[in-house]
CHARMM-style PDB file with segment names, atoms N, HN, CA, C and O in Angstrom:
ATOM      1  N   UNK     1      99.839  68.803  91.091  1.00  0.00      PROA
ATOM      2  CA  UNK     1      99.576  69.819  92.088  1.00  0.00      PROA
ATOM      3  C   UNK     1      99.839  71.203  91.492  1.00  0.00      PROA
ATOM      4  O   UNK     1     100.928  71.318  90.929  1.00  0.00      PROA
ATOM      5  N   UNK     2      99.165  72.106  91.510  1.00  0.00      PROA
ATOM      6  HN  UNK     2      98.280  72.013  91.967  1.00  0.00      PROA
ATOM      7  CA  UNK     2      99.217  73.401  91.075  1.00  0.00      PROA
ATOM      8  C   UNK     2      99.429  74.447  91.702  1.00  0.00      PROA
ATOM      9  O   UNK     2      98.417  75.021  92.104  1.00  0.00      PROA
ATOM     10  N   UNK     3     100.611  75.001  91.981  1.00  0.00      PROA
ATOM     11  HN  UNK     3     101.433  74.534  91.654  1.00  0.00      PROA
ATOM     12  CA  UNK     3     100.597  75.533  93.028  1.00  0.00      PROA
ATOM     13  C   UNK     3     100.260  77.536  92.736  1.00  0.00      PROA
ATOM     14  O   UNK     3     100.176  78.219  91.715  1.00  0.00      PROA
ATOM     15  N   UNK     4     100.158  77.848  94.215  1.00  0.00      PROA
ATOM     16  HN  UNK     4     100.226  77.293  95.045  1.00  0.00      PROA
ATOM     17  CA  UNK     4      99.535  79.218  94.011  1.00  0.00      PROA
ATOM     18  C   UNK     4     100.215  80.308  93.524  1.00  0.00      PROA
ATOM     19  O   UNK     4     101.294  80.585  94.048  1.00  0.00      PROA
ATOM     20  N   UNK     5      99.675  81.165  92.374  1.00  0.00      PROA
ATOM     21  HN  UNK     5      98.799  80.940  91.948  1.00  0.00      PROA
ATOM     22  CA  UNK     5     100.690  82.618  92.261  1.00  0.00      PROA
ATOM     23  C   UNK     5     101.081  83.351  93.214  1.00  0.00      PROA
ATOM     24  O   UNK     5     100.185  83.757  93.954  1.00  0.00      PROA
ATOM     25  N   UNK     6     102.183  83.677  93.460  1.00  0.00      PROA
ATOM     26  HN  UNK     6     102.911  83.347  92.858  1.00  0.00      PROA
ATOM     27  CA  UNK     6     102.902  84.534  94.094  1.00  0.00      PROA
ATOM     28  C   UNK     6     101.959  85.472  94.368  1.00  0.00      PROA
ATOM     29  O   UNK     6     100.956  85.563  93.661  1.00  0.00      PROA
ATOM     30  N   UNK     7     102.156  86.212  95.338  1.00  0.00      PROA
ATOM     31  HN  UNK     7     102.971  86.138  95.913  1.00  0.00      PROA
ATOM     32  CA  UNK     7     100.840  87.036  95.963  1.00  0.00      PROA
ATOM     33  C   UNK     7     101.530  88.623  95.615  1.00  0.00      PROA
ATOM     34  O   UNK     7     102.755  88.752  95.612  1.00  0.00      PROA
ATOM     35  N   UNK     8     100.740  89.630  95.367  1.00  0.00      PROA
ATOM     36  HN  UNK     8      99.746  89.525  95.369  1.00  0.00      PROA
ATOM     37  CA  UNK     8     101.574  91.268  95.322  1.00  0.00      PROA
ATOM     38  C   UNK     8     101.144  91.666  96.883  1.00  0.00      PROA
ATOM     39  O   UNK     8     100.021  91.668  97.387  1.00  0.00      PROA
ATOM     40  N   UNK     9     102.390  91.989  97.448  1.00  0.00      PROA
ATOM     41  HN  UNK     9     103.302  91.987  97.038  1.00  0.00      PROA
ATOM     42  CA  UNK     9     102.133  92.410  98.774  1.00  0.00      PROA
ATOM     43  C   UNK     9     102.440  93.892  98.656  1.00  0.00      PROA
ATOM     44  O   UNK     9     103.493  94.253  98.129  1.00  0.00      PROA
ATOM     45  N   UNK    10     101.294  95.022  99.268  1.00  0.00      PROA
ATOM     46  HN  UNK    10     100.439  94.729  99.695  1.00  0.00      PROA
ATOM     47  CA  UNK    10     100.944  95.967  99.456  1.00  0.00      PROA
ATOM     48  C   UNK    10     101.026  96.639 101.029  1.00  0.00      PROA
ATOM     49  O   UNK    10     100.660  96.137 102.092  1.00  0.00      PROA
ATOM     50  N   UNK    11     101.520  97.696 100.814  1.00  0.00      PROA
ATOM     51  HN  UNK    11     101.817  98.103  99.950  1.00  0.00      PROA
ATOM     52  CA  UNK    11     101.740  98.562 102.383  1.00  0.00      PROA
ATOM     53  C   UNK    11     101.721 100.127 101.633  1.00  0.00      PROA
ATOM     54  O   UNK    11     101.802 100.583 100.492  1.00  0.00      PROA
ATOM     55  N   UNK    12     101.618 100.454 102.538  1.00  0.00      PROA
ATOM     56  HN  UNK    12     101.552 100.084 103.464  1.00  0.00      PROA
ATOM     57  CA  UNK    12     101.594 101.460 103.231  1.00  0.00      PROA
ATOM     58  C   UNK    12     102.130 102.745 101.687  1.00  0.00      PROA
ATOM     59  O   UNK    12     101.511 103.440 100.882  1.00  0.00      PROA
ATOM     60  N   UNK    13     103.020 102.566 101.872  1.00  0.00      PROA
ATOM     61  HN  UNK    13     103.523 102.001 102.527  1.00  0.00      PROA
ATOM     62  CA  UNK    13     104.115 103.366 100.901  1.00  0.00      PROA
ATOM     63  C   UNK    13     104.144 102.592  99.813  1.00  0.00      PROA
ATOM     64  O   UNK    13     104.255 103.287  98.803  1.00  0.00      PROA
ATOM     65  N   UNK    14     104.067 100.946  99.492  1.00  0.00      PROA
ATOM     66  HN  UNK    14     103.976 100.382 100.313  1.00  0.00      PROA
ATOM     67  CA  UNK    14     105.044 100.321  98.404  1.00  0.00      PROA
ATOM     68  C   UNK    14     104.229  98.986  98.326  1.00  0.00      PROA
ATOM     69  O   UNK    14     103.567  98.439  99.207  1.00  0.00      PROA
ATOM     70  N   UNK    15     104.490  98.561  96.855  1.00  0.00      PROA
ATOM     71  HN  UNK    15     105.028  99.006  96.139  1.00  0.00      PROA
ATOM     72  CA  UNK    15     103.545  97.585  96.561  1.00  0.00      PROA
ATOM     73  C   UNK    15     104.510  96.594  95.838  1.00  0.00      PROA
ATOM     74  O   UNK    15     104.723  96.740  94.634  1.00  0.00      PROA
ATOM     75  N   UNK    16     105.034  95.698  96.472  1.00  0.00      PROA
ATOM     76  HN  UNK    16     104.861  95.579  97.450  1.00  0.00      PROA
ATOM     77  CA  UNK    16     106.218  94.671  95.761  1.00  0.00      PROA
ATOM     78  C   UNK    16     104.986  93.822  94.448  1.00  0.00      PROA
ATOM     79  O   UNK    16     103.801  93.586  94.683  1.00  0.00      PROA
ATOM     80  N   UNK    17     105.582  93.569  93.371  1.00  0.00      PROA
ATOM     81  HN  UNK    17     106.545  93.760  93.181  1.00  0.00      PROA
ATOM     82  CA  UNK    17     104.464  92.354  92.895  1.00  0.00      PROA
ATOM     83  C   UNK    17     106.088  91.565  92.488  1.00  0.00      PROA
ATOM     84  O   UNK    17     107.313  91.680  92.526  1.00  0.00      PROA
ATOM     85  N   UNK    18     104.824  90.643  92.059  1.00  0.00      PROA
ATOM     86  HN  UNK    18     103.829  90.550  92.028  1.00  0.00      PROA
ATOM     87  CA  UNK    18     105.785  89.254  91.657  1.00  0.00      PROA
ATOM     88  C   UNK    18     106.760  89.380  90.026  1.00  0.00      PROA
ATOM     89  O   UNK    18     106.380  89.709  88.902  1.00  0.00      PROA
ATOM     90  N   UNK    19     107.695  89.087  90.382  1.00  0.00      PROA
ATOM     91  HN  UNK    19     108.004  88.819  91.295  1.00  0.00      PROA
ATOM     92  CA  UNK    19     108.626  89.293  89.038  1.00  0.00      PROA
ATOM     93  C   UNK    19     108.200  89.003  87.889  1.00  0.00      PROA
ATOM     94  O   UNK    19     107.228  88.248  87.843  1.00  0.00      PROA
ATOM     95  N   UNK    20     108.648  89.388  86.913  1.00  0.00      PROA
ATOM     96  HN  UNK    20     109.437  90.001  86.950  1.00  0.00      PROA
ATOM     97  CA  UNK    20     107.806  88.850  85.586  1.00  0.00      PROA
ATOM     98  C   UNK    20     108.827  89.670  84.716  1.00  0.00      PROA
ATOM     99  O   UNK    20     109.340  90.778  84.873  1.00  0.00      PROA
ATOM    100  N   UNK    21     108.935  88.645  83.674  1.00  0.00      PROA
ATOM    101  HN  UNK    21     108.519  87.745  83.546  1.00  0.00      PROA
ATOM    102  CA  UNK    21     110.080  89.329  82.300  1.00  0.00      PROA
ATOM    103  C   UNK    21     109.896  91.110  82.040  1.00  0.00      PROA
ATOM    104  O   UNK    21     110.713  92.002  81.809  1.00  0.00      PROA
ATOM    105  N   UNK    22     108.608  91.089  82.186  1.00  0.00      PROA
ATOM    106  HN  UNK    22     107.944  90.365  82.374  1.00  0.00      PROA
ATOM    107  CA  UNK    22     108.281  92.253  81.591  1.00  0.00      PROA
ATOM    108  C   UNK    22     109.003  94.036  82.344  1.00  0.00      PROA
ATOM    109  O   UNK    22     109.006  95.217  81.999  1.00  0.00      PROA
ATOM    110  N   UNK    23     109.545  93.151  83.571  1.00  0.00      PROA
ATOM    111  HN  UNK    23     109.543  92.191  83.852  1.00  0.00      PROA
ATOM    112  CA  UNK    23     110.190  94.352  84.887  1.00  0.00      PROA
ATOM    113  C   UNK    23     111.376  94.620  84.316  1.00  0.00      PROA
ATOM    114  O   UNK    23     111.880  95.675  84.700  1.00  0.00      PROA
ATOM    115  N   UNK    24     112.389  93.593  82.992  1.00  0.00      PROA
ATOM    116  HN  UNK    24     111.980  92.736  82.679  1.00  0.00      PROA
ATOM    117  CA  UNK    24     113.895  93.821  83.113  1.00  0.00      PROA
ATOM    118  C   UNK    24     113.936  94.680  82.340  1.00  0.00      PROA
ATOM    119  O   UNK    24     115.101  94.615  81.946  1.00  0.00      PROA
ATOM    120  N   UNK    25     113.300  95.758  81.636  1.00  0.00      PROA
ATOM    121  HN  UNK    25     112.354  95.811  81.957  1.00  0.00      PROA
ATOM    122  CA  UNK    25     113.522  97.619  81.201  1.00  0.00      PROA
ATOM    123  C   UNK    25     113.672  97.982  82.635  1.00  0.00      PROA
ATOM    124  O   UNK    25     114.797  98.247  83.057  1.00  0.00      PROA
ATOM    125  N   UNK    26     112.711  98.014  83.366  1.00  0.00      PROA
ATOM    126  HN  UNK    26     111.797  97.799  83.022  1.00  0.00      PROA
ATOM    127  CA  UNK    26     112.851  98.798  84.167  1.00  0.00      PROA
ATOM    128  C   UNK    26     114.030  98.267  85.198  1.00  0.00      PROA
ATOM    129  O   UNK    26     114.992  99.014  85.377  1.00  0.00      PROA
ATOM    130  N   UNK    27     113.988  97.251  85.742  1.00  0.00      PROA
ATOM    131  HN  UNK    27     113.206  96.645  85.597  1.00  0.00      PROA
ATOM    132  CA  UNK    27     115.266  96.794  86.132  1.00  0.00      PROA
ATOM    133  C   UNK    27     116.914  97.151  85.814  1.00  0.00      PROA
ATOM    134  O   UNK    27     117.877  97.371  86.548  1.00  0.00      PROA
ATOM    135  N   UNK    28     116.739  97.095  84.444  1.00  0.00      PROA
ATOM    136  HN  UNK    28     115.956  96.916  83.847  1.00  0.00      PROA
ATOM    137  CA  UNK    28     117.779  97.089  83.719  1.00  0.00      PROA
ATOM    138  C   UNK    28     118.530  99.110  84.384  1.00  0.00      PROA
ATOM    139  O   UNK    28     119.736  99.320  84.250  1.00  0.00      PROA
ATOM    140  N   UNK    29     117.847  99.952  84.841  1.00  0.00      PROA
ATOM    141  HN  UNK    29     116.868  99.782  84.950  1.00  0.00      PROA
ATOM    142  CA  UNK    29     117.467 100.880  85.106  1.00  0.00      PROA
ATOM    143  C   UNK    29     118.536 100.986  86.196  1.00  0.00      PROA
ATOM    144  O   UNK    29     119.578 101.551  85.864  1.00  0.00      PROA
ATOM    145  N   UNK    30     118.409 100.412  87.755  1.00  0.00      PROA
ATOM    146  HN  UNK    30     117.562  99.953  88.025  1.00  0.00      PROA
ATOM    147  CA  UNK    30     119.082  99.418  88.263  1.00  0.00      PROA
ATOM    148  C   UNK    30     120.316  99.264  88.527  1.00  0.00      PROA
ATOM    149  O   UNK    30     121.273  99.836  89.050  1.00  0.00      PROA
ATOM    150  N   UNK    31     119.832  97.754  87.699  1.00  0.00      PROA
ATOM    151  HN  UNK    31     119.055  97.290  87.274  1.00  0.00      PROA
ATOM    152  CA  UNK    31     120.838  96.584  88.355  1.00  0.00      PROA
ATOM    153  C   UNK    31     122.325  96.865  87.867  1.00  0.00      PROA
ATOM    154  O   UNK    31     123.183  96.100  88.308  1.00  0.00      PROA
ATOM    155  N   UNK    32     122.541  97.412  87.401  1.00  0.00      PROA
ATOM    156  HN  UNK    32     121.844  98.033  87.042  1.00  0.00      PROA
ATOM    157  CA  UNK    32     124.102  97.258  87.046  1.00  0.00      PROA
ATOM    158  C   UNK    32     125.160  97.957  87.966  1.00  0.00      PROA
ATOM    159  O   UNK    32     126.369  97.842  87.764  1.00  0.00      PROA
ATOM    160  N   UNK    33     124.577  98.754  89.080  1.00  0.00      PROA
ATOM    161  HN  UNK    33     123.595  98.848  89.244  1.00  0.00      PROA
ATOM    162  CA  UNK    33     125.262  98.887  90.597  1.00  0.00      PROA
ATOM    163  C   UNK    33     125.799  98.298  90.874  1.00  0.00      PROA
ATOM    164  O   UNK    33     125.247  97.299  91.335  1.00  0.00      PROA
ATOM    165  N   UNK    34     127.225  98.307  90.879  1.00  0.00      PROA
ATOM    166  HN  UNK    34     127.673  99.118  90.504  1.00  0.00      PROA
ATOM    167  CA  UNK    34     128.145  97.068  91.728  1.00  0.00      PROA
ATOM    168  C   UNK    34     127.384  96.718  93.035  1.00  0.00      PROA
ATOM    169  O   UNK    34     127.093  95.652  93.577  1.00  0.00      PROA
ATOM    170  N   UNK    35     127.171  98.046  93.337  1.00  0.00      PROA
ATOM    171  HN  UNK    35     127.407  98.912  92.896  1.00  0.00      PROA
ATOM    172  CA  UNK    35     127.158  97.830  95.906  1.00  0.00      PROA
ATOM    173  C   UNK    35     125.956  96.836  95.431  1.00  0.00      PROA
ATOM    174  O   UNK    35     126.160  95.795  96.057  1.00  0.00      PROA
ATOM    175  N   UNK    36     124.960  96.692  94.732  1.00  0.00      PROA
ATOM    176  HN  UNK    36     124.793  97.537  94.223  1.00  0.00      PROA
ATOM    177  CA  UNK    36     123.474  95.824  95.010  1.00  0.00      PROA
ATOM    178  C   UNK    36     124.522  94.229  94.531  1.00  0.00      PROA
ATOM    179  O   UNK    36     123.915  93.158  94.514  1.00  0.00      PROA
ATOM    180  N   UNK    37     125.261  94.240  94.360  1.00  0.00      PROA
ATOM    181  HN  UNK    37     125.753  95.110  94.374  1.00  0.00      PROA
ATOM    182  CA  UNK    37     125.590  92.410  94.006  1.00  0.00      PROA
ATOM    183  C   UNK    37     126.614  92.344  95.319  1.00  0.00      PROA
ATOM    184  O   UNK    37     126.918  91.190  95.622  1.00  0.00      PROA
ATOM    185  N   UNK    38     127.156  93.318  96.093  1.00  0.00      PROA
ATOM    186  HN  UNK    38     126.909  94.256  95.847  1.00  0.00      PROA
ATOM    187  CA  UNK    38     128.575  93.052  97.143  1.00  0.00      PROA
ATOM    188  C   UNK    38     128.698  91.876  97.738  1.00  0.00      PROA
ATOM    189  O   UNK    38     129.658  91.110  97.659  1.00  0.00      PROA
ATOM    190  N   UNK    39     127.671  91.736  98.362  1.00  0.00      PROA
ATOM    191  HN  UNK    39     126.892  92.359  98.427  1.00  0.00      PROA
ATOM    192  CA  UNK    39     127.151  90.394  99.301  1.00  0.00      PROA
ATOM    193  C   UNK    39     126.206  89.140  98.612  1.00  0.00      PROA
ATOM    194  O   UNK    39     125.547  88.312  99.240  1.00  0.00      PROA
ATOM    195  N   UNK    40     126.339  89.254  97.175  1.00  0.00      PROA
ATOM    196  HN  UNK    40     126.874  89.927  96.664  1.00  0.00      PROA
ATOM    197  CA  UNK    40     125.702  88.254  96.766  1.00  0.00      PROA
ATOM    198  C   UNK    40     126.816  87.593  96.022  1.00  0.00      PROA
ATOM    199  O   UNK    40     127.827  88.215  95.696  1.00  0.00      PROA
ATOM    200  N   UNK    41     126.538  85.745  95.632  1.00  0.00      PROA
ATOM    201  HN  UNK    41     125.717  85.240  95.897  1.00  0.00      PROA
ATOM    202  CA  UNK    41     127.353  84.964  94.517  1.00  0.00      PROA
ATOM    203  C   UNK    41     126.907  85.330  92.846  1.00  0.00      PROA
ATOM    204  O   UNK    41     127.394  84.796  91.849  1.00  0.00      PROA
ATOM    205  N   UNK    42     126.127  86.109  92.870  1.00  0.00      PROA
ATOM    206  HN  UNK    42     125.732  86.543  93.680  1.00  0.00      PROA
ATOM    207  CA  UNK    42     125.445  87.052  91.492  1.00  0.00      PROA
ATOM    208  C   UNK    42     126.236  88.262  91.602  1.00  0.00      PROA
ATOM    209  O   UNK    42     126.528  88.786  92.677  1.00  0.00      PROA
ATOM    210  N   UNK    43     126.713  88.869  89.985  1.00  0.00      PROA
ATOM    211  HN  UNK    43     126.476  88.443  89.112  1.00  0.00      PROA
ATOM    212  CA  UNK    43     127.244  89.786  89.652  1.00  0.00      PROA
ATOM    213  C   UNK    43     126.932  89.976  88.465  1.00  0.00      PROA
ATOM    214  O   UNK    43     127.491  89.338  87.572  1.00  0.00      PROA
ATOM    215  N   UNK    44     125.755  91.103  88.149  1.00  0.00      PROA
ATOM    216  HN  UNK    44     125.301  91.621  88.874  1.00  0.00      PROA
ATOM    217  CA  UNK    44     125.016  91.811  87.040  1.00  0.00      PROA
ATOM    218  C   UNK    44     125.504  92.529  86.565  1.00  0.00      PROA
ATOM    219  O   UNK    44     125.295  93.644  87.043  1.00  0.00      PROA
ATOM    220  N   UNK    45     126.227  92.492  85.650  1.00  0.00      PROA
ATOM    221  HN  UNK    45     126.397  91.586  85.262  1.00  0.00      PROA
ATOM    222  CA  UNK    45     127.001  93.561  85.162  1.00  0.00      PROA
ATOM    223  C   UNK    45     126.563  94.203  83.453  1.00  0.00      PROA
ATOM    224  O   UNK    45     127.096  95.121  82.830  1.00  0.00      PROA
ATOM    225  N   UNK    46     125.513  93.389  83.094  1.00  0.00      PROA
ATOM    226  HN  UNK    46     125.080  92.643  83.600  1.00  0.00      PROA
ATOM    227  CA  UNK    46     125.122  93.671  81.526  1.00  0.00      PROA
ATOM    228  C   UNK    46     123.527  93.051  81.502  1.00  0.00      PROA
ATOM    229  O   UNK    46     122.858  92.336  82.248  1.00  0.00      PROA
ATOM    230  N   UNK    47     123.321  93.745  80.212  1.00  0.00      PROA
ATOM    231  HN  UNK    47     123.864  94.326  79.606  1.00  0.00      PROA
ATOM    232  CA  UNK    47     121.789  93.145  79.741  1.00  0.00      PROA
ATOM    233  C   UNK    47     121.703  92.106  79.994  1.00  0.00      PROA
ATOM    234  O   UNK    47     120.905  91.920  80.913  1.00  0.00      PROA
ATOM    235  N   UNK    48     122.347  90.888  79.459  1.00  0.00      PROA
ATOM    236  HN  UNK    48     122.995  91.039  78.713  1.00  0.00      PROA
ATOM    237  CA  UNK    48     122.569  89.604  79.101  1.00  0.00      PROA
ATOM    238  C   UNK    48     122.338  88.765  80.999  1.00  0.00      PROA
ATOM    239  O   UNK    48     121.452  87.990  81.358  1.00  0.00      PROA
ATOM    240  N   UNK    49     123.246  89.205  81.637  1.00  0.00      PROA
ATOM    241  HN  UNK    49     123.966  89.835  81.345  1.00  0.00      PROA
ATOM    242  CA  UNK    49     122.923  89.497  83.313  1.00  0.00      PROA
ATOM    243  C   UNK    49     121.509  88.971  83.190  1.00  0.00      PROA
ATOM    244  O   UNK    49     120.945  87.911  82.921  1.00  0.00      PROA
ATOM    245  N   UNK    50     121.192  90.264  83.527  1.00  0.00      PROA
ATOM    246  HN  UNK    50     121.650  91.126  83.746  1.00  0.00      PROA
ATOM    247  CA  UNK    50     119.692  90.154  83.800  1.00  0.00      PROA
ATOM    248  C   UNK    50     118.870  89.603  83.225  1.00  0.00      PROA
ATOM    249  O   UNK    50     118.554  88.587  83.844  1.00  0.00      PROA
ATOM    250  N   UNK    51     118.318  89.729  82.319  1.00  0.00      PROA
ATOM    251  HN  UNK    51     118.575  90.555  81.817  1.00  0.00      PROA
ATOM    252  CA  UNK    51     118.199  88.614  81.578  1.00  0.00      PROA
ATOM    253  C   UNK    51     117.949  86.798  81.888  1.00  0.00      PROA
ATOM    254  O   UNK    51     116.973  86.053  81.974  1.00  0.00      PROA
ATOM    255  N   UNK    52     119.175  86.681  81.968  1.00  0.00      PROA
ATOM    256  HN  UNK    52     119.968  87.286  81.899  1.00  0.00      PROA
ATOM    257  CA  UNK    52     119.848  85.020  82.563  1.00  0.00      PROA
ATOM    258  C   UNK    52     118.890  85.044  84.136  1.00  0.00      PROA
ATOM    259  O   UNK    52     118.133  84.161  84.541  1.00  0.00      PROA
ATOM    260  N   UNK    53     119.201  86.233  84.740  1.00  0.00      PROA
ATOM    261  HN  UNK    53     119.816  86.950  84.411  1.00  0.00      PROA
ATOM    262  CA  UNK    53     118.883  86.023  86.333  1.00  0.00      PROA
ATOM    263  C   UNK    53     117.263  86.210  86.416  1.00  0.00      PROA
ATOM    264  O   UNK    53     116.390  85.561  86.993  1.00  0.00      PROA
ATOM    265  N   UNK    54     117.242  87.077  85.805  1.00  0.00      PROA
ATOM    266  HN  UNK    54     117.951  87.604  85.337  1.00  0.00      PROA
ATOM    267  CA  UNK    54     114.896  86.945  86.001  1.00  0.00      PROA
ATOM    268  C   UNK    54     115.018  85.354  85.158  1.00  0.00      PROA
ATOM    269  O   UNK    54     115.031  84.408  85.945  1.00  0.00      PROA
ATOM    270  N   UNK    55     115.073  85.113  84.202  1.00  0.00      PROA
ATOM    271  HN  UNK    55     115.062  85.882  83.563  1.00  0.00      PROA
ATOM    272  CA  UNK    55     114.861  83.552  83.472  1.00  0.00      PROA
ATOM    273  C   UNK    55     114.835  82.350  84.888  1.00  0.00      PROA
ATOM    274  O   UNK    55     114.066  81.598  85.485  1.00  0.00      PROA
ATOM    275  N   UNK    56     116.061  82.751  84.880  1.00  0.00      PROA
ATOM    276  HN  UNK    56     116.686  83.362  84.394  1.00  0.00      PROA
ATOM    277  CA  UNK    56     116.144  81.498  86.071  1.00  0.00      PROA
ATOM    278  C   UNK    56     115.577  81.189  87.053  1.00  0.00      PROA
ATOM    279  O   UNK    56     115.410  80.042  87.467  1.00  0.00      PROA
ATOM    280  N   UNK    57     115.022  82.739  87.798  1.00  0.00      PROA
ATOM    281  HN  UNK    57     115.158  83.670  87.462  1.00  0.00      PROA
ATOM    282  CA  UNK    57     113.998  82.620  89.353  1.00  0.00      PROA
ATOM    283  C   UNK    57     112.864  82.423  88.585  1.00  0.00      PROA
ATOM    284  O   UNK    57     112.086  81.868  89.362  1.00  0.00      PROA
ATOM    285  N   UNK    58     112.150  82.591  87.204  1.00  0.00      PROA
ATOM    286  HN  UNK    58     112.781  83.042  86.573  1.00  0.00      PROA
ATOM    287  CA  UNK    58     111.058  82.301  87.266  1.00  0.00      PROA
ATOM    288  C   UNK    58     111.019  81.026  86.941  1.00  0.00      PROA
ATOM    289  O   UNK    58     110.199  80.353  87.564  1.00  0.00      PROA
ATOM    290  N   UNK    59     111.797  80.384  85.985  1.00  0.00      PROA
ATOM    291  HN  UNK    59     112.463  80.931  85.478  1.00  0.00      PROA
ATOM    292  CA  UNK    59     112.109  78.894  85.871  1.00  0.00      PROA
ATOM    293  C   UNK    59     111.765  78.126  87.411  1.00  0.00      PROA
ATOM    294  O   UNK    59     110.812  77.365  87.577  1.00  0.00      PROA
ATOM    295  N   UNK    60     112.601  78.446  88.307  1.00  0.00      PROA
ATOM    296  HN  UNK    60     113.376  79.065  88.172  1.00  0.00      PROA
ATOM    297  CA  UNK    60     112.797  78.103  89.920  1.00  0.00      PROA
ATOM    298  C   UNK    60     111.743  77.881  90.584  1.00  0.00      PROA
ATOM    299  O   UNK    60     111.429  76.954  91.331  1.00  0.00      PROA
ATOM    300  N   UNK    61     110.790  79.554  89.992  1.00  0.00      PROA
ATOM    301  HN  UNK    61     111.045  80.307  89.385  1.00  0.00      PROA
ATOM    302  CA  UNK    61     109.641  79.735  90.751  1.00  0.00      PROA
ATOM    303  C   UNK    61     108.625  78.803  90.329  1.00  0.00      PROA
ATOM    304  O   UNK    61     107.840  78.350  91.163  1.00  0.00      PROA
ATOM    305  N   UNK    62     108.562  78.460  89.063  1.00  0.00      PROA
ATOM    306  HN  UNK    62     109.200  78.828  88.386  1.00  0.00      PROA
ATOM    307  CA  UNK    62     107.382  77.699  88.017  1.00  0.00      PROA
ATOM    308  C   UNK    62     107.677  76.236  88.758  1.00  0.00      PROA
ATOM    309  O   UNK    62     106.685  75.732  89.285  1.00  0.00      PROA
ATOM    310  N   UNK    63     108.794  75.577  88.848  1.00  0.00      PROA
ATOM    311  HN  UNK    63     109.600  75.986  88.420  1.00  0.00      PROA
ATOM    312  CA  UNK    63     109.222  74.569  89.783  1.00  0.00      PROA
ATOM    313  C   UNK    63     109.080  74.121  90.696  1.00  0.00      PROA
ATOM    314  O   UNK    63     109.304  72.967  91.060  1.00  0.00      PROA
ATOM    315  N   UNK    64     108.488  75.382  91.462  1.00  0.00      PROA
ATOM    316  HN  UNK    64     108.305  76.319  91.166  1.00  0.00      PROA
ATOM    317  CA  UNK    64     107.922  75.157  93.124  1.00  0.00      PROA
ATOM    318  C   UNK    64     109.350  75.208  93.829  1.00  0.00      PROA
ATOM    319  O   UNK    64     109.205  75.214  95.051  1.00  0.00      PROA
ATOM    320  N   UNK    65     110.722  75.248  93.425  1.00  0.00      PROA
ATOM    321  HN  UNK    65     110.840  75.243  92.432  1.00  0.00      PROA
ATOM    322  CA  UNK    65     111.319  75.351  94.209  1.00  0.00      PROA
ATOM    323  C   UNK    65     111.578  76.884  95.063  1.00  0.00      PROA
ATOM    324  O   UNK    65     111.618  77.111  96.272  1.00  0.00      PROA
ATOM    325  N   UNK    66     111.681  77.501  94.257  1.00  0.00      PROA
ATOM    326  HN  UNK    66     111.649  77.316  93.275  1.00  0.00      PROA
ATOM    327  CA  UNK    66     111.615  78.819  94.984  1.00  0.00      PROA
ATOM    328  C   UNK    66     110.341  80.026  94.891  1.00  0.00      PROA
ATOM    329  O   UNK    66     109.380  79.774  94.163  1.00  0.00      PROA
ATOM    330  N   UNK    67     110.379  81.127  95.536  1.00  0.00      PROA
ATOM    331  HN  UNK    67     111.159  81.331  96.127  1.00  0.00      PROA
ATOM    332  CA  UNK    67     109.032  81.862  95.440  1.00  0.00      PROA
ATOM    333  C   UNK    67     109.693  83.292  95.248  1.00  0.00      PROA
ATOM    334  OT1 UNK    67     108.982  84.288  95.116  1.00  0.00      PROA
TER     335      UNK     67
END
């Protein structure tokens, strides 16, 4: 079963697309804000971080388990 690419959803102001290795420069930009991890079991604190964490949702995503 093959399932479908993630869709880029578009509005108004802002155009989310689907993650892809190629975002963690700009990410990297970012993520290393403590307040964006407060409420999460993730804590980005370095390259290496991020890195690990895009790898894994797209791993997840390629899986069909997550989107």
């Amino acid at each position: 079963m093959t399932l479908p690419a993630p869709p880029a959803l578009t509005g108004r102001i802002v155009r989310l697309l689907p993650m892809d290795l190629a975002h963690i420069p700009a990410l990297s930009e970012i993520a290393f804000e403590p307040s964006l991890w407060k409420w999460t079991p993730t804590a980005i604190t370095q390259q290496a971080d991020l890195e690990t964490y895009v790898s894994e949702a797209l791993a997840l995503q390629k899986s069909g388990s997550q989107i």
